[in-house]
MIGU-53248 format. One line per 10 residues: number of its first residue (from 1); their letters; for each residue y negated, x, z of C-alpha. Coordinates in Angstrom, 2 decimals. Layout:
NUM = a = Y:X:Z; ...
% end
This chain:
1 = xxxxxxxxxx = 0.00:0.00:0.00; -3.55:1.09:0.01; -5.56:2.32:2.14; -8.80:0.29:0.93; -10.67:3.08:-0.46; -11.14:3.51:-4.08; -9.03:6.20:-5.66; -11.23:9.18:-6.34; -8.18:10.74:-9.09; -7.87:7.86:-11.58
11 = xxxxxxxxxx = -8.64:9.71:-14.97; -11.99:9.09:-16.82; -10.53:7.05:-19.62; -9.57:3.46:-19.44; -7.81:1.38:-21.47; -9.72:-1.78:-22.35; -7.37:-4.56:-23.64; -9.88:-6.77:-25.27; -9.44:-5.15:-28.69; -5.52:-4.79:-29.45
21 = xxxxxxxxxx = -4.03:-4.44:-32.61; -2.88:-7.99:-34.11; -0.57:-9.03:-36.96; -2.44:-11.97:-38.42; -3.78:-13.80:-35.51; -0.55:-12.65:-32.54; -1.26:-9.27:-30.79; 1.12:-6.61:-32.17; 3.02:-5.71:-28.74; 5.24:-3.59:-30.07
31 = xxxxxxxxxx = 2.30:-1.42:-31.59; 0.30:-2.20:-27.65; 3.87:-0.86:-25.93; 3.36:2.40:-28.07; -0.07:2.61:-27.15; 0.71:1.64:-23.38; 3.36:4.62:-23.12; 1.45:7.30:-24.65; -1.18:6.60:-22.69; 0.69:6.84:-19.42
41 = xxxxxxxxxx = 2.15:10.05:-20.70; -1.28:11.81:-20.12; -1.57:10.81:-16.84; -4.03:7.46:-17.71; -3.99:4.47:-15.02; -6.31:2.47:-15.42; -6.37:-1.29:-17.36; -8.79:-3.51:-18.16; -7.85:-7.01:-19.00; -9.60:-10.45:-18.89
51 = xxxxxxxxxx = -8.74:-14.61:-18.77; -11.34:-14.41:-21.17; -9.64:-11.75:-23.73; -7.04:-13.93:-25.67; -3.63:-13.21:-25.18; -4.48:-9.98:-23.32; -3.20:-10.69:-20.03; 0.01:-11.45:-21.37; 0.09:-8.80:-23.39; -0.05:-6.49:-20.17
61 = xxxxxxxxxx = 2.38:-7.97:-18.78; 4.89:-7.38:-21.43; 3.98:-3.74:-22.53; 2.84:-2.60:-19.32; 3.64:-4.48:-15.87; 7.38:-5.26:-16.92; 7.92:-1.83:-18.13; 6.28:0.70:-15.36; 6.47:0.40:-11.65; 3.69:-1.44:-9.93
71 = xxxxxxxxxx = 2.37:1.75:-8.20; 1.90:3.85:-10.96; -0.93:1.72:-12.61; -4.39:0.04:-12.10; -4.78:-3.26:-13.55; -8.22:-4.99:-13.53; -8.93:-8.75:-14.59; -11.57:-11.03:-14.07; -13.17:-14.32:-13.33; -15.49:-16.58:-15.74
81 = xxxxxxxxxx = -16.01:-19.06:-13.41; -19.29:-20.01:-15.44; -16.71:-20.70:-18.66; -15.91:-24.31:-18.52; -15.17:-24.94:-14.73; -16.68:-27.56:-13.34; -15.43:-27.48:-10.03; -14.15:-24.38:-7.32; -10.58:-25.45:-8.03; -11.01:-24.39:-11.89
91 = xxxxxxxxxx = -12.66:-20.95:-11.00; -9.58:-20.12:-8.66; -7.38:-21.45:-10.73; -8.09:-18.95:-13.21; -7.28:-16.02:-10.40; -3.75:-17.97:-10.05; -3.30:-18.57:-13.65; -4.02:-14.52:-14.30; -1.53:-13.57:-11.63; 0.99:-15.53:-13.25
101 = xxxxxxxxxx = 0.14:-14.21:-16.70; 0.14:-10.77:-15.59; 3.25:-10.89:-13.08; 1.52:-7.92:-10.97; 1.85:-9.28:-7.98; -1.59:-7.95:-7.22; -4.89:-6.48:-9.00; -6.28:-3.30:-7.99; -9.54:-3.88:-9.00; -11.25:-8.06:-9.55
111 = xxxxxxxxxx = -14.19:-8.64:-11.07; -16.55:-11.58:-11.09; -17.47:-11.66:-14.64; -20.72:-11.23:-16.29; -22.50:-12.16:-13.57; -26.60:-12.07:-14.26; -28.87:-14.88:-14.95; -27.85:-18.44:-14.25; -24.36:-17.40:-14.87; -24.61:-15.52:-10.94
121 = xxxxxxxxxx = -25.21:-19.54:-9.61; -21.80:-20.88:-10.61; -20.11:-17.83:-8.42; -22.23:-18.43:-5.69; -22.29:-22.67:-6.20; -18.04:-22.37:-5.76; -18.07:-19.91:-2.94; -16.35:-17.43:-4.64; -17.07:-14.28:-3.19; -16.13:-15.86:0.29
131 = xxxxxxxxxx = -12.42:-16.31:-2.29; -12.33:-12.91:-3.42; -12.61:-11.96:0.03; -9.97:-14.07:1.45; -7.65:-12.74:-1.48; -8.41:-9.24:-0.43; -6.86:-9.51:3.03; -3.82:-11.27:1.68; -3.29:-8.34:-0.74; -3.87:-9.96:-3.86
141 = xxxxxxxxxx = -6.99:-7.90:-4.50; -7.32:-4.14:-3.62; -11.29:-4.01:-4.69; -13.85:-6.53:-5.34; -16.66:-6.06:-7.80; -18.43:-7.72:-10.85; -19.35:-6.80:-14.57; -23.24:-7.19:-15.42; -25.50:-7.56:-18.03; -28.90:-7.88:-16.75
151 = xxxxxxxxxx = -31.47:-6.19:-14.90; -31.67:-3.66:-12.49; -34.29:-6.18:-9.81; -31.02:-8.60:-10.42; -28.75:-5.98:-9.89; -30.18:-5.29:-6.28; -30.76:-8.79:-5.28; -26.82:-9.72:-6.00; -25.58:-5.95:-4.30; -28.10:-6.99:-1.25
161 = xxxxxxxxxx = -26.60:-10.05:-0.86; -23.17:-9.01:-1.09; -22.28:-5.61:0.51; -18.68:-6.45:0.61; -18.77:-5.72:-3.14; -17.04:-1.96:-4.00; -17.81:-1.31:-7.22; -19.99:-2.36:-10.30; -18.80:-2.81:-14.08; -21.92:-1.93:-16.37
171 = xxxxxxxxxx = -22.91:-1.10:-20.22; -23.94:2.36:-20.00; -24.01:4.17:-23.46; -26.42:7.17:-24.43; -28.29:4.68:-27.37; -28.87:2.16:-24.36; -29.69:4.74:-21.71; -33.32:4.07:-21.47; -33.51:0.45:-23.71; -35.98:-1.78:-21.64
181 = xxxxxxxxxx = -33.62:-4.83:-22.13; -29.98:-3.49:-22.07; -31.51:-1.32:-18.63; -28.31:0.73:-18.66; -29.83:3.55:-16.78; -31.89:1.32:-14.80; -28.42:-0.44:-13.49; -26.57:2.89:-13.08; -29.13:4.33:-10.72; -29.72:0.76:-8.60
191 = xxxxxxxxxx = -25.87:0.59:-8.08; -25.87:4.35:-7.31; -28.44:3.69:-4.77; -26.30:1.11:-3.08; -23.75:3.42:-2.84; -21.18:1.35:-5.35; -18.31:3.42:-7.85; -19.20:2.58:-11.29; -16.38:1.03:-14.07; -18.27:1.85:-17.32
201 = xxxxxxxxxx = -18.14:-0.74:-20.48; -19.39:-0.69:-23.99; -19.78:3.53:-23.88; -19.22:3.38:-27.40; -21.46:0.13:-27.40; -18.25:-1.99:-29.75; -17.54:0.98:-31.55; -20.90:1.23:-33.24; -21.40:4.81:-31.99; -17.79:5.59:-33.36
211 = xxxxxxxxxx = -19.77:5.50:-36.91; -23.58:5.47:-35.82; -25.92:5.86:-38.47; -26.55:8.73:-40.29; -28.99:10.77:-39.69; -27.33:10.75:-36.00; -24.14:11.71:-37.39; -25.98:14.43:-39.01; -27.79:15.66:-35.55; -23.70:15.19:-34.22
221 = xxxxxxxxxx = -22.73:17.54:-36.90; -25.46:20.05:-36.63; -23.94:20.91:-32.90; -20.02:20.71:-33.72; -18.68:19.63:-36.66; -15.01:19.16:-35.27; -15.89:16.66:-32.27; -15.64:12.88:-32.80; -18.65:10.68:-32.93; -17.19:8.56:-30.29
231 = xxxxxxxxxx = -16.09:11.81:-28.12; -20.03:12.69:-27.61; -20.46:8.85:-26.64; -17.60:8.40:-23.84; -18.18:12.10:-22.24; -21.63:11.41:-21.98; -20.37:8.28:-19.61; -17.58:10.39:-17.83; -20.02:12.44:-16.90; -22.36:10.10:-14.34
241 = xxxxxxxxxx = -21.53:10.75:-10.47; -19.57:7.87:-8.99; -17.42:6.86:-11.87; -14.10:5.43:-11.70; -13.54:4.82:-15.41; -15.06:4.69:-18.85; -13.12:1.69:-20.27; -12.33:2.35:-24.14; -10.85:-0.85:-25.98; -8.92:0.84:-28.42
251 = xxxxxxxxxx = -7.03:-0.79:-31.84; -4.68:1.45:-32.79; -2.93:4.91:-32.13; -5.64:6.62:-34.18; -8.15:5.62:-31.72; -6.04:6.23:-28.63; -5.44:9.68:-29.93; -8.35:10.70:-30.40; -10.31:9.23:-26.79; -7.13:11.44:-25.15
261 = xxxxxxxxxx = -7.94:14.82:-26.96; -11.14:14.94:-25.26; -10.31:13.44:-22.00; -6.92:14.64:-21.00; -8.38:17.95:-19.82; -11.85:16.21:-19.32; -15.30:18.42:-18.88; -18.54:17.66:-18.10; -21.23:18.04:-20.64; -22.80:20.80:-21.19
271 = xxxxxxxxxx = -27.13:21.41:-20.91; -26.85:22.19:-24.24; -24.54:19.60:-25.05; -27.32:16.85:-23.14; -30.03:18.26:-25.81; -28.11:17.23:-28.74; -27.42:13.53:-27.16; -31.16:13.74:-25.91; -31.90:14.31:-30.20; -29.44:11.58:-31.03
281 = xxxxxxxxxx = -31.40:9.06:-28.84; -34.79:9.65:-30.35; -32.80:9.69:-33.93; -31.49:6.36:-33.17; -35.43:5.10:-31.61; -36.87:6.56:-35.15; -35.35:3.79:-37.03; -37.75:0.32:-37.47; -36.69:-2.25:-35.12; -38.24:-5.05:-33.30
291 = xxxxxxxxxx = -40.34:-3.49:-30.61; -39.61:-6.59:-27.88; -39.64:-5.67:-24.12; -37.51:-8.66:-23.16; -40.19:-10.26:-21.13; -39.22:-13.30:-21.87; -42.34:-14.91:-21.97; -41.90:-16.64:-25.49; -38.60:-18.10:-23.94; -40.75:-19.71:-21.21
301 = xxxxxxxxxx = -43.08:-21.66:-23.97; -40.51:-22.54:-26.14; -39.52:-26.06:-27.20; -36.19:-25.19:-28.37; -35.21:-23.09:-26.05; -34.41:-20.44:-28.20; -32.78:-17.18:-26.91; -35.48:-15.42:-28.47; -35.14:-11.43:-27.03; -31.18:-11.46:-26.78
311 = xxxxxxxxxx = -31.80:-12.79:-30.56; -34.07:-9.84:-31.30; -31.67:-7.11:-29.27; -28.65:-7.99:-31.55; -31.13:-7.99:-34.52; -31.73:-4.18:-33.85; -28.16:-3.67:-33.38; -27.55:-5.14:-36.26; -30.09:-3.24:-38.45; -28.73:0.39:-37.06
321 = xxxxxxxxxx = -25.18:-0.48:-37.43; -24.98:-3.40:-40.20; -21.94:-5.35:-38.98; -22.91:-9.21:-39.93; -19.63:-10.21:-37.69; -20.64:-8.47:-34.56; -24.44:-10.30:-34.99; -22.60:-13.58:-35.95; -20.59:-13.10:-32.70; -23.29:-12.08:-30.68
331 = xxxxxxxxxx = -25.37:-15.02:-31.44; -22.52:-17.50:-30.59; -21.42:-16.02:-27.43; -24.49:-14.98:-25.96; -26.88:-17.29:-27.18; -25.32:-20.44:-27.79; -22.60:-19.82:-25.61; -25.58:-19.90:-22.81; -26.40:-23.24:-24.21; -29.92:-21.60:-25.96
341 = xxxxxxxxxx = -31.48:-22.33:-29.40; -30.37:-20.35:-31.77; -32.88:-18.59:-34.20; -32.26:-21.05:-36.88; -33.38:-24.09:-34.56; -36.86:-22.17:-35.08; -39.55:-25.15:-35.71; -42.18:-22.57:-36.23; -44.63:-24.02:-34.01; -46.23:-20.35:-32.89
351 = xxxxxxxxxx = -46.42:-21.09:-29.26; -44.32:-17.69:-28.32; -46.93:-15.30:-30.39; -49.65:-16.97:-28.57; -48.07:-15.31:-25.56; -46.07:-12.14:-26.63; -47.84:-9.05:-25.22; -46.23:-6.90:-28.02; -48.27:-9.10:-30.86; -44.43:-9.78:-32.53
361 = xxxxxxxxxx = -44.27:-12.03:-35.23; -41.83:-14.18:-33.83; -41.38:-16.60:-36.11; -40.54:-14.28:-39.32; -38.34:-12.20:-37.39; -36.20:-15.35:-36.46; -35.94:-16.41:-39.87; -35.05:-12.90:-40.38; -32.47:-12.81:-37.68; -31.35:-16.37:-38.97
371 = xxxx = -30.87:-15.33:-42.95; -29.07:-12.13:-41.56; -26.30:-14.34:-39.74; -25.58:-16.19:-42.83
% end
């Protein structure tokens, strides 16, 4: 059993099971099993599943918790409890229906999911850190913590309010390291200051900085030609005090190979190394984007309730990388999902210029945003 504390030897890379390899629309688990054992062969732990991730749960189950004993693994899930429950017997029914997915008997690490705006309420309006708790005394839960995507003020109110909690799950990539709405540094150093371990997300931010653009590739290739795009990304992650784990979702062997030859014998990076990433950023801020602050003042005037900077953030995503699915995606799940206005519900009435303190022209870039979603 454990001891409680966190343990300060699981290796830097984690297996993220949201993006598995699928034949036609079923998860390949033969392909996942592969994956799962050459993985463990380096010495890996560490597992991230979610309720939320279709089929993944049961996926770890079969090419992971039948197949290894309980002890040699961390498995981590978590709870939407904002996703369609109306009522605290939905929420912790999806802690009961991942612990019969999963068969593990236990998790070693349980998040809260996505907590951050009014999504935080429906945790706190069904009691269910007071669950969480509870759970961790039986045994079903080694550590309690939460994923986030918000800001850092946020951040602190929530880890004020709830010192029980042991660890934070953030986006931290070197492209969002200093972005005013993504706050990844911003979140990093508030959790750090509460004293919480860190479970890192999105280091490759989707695997856009897997194939960034490229005149960053070039600035990559300028310091080492041989090293992967995504290797600069993930050790720049590993390397924060207080991490547990930078979470990778990985497809295939390819990508599984590669995260491992520059993790199994992980190092730090270098000053030098830092420079280069330092170049990359300001590479990456070089190319035209929406200059919006997230201030959220449009949102507040409004008729339509449009999701106006989350709109704008994926926009800029979407012009450095140019995946049309991932902005499609983006603007269901975290727009409309939220139950906001998309940008295409734009009436153009002006009311959010007459207020933006960075003089955008809001309505263009929504129709912009709206044609590029097509």
């Amino acid at each position: 059993m454990s001891d409680g504390t966190i343990n300060e030897n699981i290796k830097k890379l984690g297996f993220g099971l949201m993006r598995l390899p699928r034949n036609g629309e079923e998860i390949d688990i033969e392909q996942v099993k592969q994956m799962v054992d050459r993985f463990m062969s380096e010495g890996f732990t560490y597992f991230d599943t979610a309720r939320v991730y279709q089929g993944s749960e049961e996926a770890a189950r079969q090419a992971l918790v039948d197949r290894y004993p309980r002890e040699s693994f961390q498995l981590a899930t978590k709870n939407a409890a904002w996703a369609n429950c109306k009522t605290r017997e939905e929420a912790i029914e999806q802690f009961e229906t991942s612990l019969e997915k999963t068969n593990a008997g236990y998790f070693d690490f349980y998040l809260l999911h996505n907590l951050g705006n009014d999504r935080t309420k429906k945790f706190d309006d069904f009691d269910m850190w007071n669950f969480v708790k509870k759970k961790k005394k039986e045994g079903k839960i080694r550590h309690i913590g939460f994923s986030f995507h918000s800001t850092a003020d946020e951040l602190e109110e929530i880890l004020k309010a709830h010192p029980e909690v042991e660890f934070v799950q953030l986006q931290i990539n070197y492209a969002d390291w200093e972005d005013k709405s993504v706050q990844s540094r911003a979140n990093y150093e508030m959790a750090r200051k509460y004293g919480k371990k860190v479970v890192i997300m999105e280091p490759v931010k989707g695997g856009m900085l897997a194939n960034p653009p490229e005149p960053v590739k070039e600035v990559f290739r300028e310091a080492d030609k041989n090293a992967s795009f995504a290797s600069w990304a993930i050790r720049f992650a590993a390397s924060l005090d207080g991490v547990i784990t930078v979470l990778s979702g990985m497809s295939n062997m390819e990508q599984l190979e590669d995260n491992i030859s520059y993790m199994k014998d992980f190092t730090s990076i270098t000053d030098e190394e830092r420079k280069t990433l330092d170049k990359a950023r300001k590479t990456l801020a070089e190319i035209p984007l929406i200059p919006c602050t997230g201030c959220n003042y449009c949102a507040k005037v409004c008729p339509k309730n449009i999701g106006v900077s989350a709109s704008f953030s994926f926009m800029n995503t979407y012009k450095l990388y140019g995946d049309k699915q991932w902005l499609k995606n983006q603007l269901d799940w975290n727009v409309k999902g939220p139950g906001k206005g998309l940008p295409s519900d734009c009436i153009k009435c002006g009311k959010c210029e007459e207020v933006c303190p960075q003089h955008i022209e809001i309505r263009k870039e929504l129709e912009a945003v709206a044609k590029a979603a097509e």
